[in-house]
Each structure stands twice: as C-alpha cells, then as structure tokens.
C-alpha positions in Angstrom: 57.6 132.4 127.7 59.1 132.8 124.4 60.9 129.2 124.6 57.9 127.6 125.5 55.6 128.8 123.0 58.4 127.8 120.8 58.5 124.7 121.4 54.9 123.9 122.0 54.3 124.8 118.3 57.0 123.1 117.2 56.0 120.4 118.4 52.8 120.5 117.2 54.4 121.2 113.4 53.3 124.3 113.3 55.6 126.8 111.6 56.2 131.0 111.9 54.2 131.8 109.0 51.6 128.8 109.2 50.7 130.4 112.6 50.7 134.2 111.5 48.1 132.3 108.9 45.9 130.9 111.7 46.1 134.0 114.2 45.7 137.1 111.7 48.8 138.8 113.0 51.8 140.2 111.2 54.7 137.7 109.7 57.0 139.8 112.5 54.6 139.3 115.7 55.6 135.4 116.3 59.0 135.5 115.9 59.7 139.2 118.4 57.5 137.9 120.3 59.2 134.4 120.7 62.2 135.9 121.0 61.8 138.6 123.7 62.2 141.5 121.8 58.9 143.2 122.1 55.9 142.4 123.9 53.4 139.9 122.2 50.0 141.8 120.9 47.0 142.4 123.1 45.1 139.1 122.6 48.0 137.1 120.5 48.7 134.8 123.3 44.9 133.3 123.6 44.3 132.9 120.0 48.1 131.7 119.8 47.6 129.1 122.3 44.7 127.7 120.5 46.2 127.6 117.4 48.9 125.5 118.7 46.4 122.9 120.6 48.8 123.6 123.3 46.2 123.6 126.2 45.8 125.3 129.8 49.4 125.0 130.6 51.0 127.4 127.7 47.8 129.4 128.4 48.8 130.0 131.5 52.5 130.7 130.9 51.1 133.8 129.1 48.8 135.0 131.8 51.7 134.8 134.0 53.6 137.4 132.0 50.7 139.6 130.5 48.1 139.3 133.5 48.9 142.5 136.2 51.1 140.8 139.9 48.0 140.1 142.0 45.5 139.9 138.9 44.0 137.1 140.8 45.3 138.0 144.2 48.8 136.7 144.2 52.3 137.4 142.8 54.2 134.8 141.4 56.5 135.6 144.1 54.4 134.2 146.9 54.2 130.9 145.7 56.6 128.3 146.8 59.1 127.3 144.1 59.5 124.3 142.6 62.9 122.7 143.5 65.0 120.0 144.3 62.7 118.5 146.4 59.8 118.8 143.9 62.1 116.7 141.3 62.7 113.9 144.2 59.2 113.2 144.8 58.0 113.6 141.0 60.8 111.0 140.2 59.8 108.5 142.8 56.1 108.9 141.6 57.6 107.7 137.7 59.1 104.9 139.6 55.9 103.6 141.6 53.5 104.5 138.5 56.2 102.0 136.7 56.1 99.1 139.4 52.0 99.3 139.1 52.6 98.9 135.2 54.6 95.9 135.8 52.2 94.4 138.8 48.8 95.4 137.7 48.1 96.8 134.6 47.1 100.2 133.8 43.5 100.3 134.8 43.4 101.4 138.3 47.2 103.1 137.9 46.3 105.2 134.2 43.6 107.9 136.3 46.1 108.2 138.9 48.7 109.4 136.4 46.6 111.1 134.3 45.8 113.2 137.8 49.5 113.2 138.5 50.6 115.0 134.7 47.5 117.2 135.2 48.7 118.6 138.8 52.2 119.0 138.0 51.4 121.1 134.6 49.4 123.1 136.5 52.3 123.7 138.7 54.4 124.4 136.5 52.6 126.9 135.2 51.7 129.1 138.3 54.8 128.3 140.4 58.0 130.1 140.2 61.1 127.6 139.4 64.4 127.5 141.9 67.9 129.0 139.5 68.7 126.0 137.6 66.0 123.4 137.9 63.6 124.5 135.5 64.5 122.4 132.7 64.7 119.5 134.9 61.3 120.1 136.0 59.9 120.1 132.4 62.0 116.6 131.6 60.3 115.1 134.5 56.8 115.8 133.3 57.7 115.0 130.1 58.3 111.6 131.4 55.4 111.4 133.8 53.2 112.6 131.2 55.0 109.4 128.8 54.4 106.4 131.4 51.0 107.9 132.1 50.1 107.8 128.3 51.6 104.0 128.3 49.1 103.7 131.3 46.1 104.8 129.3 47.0 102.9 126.5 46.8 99.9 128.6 43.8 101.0 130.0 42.3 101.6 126.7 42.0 105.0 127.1 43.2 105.8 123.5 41.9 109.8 123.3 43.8 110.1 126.7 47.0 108.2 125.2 47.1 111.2 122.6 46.9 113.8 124.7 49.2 112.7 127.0 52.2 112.0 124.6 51.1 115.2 122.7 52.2 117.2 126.3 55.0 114.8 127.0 56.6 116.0 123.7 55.9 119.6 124.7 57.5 119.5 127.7 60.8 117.1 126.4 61.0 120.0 123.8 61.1 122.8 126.4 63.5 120.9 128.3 66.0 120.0 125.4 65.3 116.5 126.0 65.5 114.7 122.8 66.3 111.1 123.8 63.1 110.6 125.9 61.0 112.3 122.9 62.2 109.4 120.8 60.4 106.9 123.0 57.3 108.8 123.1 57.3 109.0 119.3 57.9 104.7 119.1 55.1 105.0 122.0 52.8 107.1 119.3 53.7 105.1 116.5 52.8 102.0 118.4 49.3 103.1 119.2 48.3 104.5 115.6 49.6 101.2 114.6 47.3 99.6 117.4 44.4 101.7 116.2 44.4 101.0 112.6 46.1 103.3 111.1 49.9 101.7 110.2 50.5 104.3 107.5 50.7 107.0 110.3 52.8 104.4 112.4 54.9 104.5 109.0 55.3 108.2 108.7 56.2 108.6 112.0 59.1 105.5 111.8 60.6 107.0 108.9 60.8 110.5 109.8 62.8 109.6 112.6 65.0 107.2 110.6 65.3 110.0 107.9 66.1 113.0 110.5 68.1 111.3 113.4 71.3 109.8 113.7 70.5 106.8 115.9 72.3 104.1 117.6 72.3 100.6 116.2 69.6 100.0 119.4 67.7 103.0 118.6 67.9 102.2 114.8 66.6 98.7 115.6 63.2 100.1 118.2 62.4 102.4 114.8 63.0 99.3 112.2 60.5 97.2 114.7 57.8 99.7 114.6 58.4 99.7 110.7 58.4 96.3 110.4 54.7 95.9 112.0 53.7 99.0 110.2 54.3 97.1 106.8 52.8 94.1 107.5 50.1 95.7 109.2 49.4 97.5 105.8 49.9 94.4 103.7 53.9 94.8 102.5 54.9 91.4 104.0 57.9 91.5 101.2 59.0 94.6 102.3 58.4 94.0 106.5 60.6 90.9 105.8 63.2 92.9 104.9 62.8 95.7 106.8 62.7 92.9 110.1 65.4 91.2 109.0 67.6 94.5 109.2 66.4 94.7 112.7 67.3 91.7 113.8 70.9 92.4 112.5 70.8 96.1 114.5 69.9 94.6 117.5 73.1 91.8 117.4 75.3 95.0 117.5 74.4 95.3 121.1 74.3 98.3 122.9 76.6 101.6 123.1 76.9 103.5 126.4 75.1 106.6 124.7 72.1 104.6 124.4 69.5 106.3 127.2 68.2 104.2 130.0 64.8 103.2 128.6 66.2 101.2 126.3 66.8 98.5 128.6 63.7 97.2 127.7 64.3 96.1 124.1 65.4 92.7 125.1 65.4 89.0 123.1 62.0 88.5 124.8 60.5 92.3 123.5 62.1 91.2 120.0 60.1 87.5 120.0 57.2 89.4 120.8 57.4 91.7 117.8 58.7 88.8 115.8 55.7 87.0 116.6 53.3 90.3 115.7 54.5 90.4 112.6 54.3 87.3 111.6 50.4 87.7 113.0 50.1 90.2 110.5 50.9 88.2 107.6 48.7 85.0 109.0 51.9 83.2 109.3 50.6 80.8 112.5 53.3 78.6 113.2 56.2 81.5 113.1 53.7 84.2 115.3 53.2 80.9 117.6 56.6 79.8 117.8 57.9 83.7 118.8 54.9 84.1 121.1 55.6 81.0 123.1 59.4 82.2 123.0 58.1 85.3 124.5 56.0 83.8 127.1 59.0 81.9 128.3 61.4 84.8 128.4 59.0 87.1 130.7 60.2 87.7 134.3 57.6 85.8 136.6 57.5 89.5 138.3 55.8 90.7 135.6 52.5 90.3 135.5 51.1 92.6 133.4 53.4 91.4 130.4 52.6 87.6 130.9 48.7 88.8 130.6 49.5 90.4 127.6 51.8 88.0 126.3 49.7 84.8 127.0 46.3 86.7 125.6 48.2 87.3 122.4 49.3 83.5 122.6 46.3 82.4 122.7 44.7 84.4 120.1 47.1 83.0 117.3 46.6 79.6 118.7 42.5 80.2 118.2 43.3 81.7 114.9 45.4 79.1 113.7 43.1 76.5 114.9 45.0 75.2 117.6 42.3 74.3 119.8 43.6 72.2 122.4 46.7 74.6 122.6 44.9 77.2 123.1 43.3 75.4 125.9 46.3 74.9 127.9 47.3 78.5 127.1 44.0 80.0 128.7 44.5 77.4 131.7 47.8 79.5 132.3 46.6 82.9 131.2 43.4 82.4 133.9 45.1 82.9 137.1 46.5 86.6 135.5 42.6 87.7 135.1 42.1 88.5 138.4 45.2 89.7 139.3 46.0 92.0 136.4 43.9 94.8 135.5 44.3 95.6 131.8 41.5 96.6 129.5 44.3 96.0 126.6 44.8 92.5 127.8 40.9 91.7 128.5 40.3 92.7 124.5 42.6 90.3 123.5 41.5 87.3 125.1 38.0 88.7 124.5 38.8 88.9 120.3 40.2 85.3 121.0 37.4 83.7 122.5 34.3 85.5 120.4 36.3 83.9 117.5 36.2 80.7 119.2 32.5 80.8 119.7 31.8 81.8 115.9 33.4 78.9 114.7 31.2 76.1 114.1 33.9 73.2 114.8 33.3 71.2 118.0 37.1 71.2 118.4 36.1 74.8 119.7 33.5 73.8 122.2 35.7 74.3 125.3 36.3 77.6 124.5 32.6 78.9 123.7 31.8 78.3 126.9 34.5 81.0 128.7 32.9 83.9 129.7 35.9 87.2 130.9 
C-alpha cells in the first residue's frame, strides 16, 4: 500500500509536504504511513487519494488494507490470484489491440481498450497477486493502459488520452518500469503538442533531456518532440538546430539497451517528423518532399499509417497550392476511408478539404466538391 501511494503521487508531482498541505494532516502522517511504520489515520487514505487524482484503483488499494476481511462479504483470500496465466493473456491482448492499431485505426479498437485498462485495474486492486508476479502485473497495465491511450488519441478521444497515460505512468512507477514511462511521456508530449499547447510538449522534452541519461535513440525520440514543439511555437531558428541534432542522434544507430518499442523510430517515422516540422514553419516544398518520402516508406500492411500519412500529404499539397497534386494524393488516400477507422485521420483530410473549398481559385474546384 505504502509503495503504491508512493508512486501514484509521485507521479502526479506531488511531494510529502505539498500533500500534508492538501490533506490537513501532520508533516509525519505521509511518510510512516508510506513507509509501513504505523497505520495511516482514520480517513487519510480517502482524502489522500483525491489529492493525488489517483482514482478508484489506489482507492481501493486502501480499502483493501483498512476495510474489516469480509467488509463486503469476502476476504482477499477467496479471490483467485492473479498469475502467470493472467500476464499471458493481458500480453496477448497488447499484441491484438496493436495489430487493430496497425489495420484499422483506433476508433472501434480505443473503447475496447479503454474497457480492457479499466477491468484489469480493477483487478488489480481486489485480487490477491501470486509470490513474484506483482510487479509484472503492474508493467503490463502500464502498457495496456499506454496503447489504449495511443488508441484514444487516434480516436480523438483527447480527455480519455490523459487519463489513460496518467494511470499508465502510475502503474510503470509501481512497477519500476522506467523505460516504458519514457514512451508514454513522448506519447503525452505528442498530444499536448497535438492540442495546441507546444510549450507543455517543451517542458516535458526537456525535463527528460535534463534528468535522464538516454541513448543516442532515446536522445533523438526527445530531440523530435523538441524539434516540433519549437516550430510549433514559432522558434524555426532554434527547431533547425535542435532537428538537425536529431538527425545526427539517430545516424548512431541503435545500442542493445535500447527497449523494444523503439523499433518504431525508423527513416520513414523520421521523414514524417521532418515533414511536420517543416509544416510548421510553412516550408511547402521540404514538409512535401518528407511527406511523400514517408508515404513511400510505409509497409503496405499498414493501413492506418498510410491514412494518416497520405491525409497529412495532402493537406500540405492543399496548403501549398498544389492542386492537382493533391488530387492524385486524395485518389490514393480514398480507398483507406473505408477501410480505416480513424477520427485523427478523417480531421485531417477534413482541415484539407474545408481549406479547399474556402479558396476562391478554380484550380480548387475538384476538391470543393469531396464530401468525407
């Protein structure tokens, strides 16, 4: 109990004496309490768990330790355990909520997820762990709870997107995991950016870059989302730079401590950003020229990323006045519209063609007409 409520308001940036502040104990109750030494104060764990925004699951981590065996009619004893073959099947549901990502988008996938982190925090919380597995069980649903906020940010479910990596980070913390919490901070970063707010996308880049000793590949994810942060708030000096240092992190390649996600910062994942950047400064020809780059680098498997990829395409094309190229582009992003099921996508080539239709040139006429 002590660990978790730890980390969960760690997490959450709350310190000892910020949260003796907020709950109207004693300096001493948080940290006995957190550290086993005497039993937390009638009532601290309620107020304490609000204080935190930790949620049901830390809520009910208390009851389990201050609420009477068979309070509501069972022992924690009775219930089955979570074990080995809990983690198989939570790990194969990562794996298929990942194969929907890349099929079909996050639309009909991000409420089955969401479902999927809710259910297994629960558990967690009322179910007994086997010797040994507990902190597995924790990095799982930190991970579950990471693709399913990826999900909802696909799905345009931005309030859901928060809340999600907030627990994912809760439960990475409990478990010790540190290189998974990374990604869910770039994921965070990403979506503030994605939002409209790049100087929280900053803050976040640069805390990590101040605090962590990274890997050249590590270094490079945290120089991207710093890059697009900048020129998202105007700096286009300073993201040249900045972008520029990326580019020579990710030449140094890879180092077998790097964790497995990053596998997905390839030369097609750096176009992309290259061409996002350039977006940002209203530099057409360089955003078009690493968009097409990127659209030619993506696996014909994945579907959902040639949506995306296409749809971004095609709204620098519109943008830049490229009329007729963004024709042909929206001739090969059609077939993906009823296939793919992204909300993210669907804005996109939305933004594109509303632009289309407000411009007055008859270059655009093809274009006004396209209804998604």
């Amino acid at each position: 109990m002590g660990a978790a409520f730890r980390a969960a308001h760690t997490v959450f940036g709350i310190s000892q004496a910020a949260l003796a502040k907020r709950v109207h104990y004693g300096g001493a109750s948080i940290p006995h309490s957190e550290g086993g030494h005497r039993a937390a104060p009638e009532g601290f764990s309620r107020v304490a768990v609000d204080a935190c925004g930790a949620g049901d699951g830390l809520g009910a981590v208390f009851r389990q330790h201050t609420e009477p065996t068979g309070a509501k009619g069972w022992s924690l004893e009775e219930r089955e355990p979570l074990d080995a073959e809990w983690l198989a099947v939570a790990r194969n549901l990562v794996k298929t909520l990942l194969h929907l990502d890349v099929a079909t988008g996050g639309d009909d996938s991000a409420p089955l997820a969401i479902r999927a982190v809710a259910t297994a925090r629960r558990q967690v919380a009322t179910h007994p762990c086997r010797a040994g597995v507990e902190p597995d069980v924790h990095a799982v649903i930190g991970e579950l709870a990471e693709v399913a906020g990826w999900l909802a940010y696909d799905a345009g479910l931005h309030d859901e997107v928060r809340r999600l990596n907030l627990a994912a980070r809760h439960h990475l913390a409990v478990a010790g995991d540190a290189s998974l919490d990374l990604l869910v901070v770039q994921n965070t970063a990403m979506h503030v950016a994605d939002q409209g707010r790049p100087v929280e996308a900053l803050r976040l880049a640069r805390n990590v870059l101040g605090s962590r000793s990274l890997s050249p590949r590590l270094e490079c994810l945290f120089r991207i989302r710093e890059a697009r942060a900048l020129a998202q708030a105007g700096a286009d000096g300073e993201a040249r730079r900045v972008w520029r240092k990326a580019v020579g992190l990710h030449q140094d390649g890879t180092r077998d401590s790097d964790p497995a996600w990053a596998w997905w910062l390839t030369e097609g994942e750096l176009a992309w950003h290259a061409g996002m950047v350039a977006g940002c400064a209203e530099n057409w020809s360089d955003a078009i020229e690493n968009l097409m780059r990127c659209v030619e680098l993506t696996p014909a498997r994945a579907r959902r990323g040639a949506y995306i990829h296409l749809a971004m395409l095609m709204r620098a094309q519109v943008l830049a006045g490229a009329w007729r190229d963004a024709e042909e582009t929206l001739r090969l992003l059609w077939p993906h519209v009823g296939e793919v099921r992204s909300s993210r996508g669907r804005a996109i080539v939305r933004a594109a063609l509303d632009h289309a239709r407000d411009v007055g040139s008859s270059q655009a006429a093809a274009l006004r007409g396209v209804r998604i």
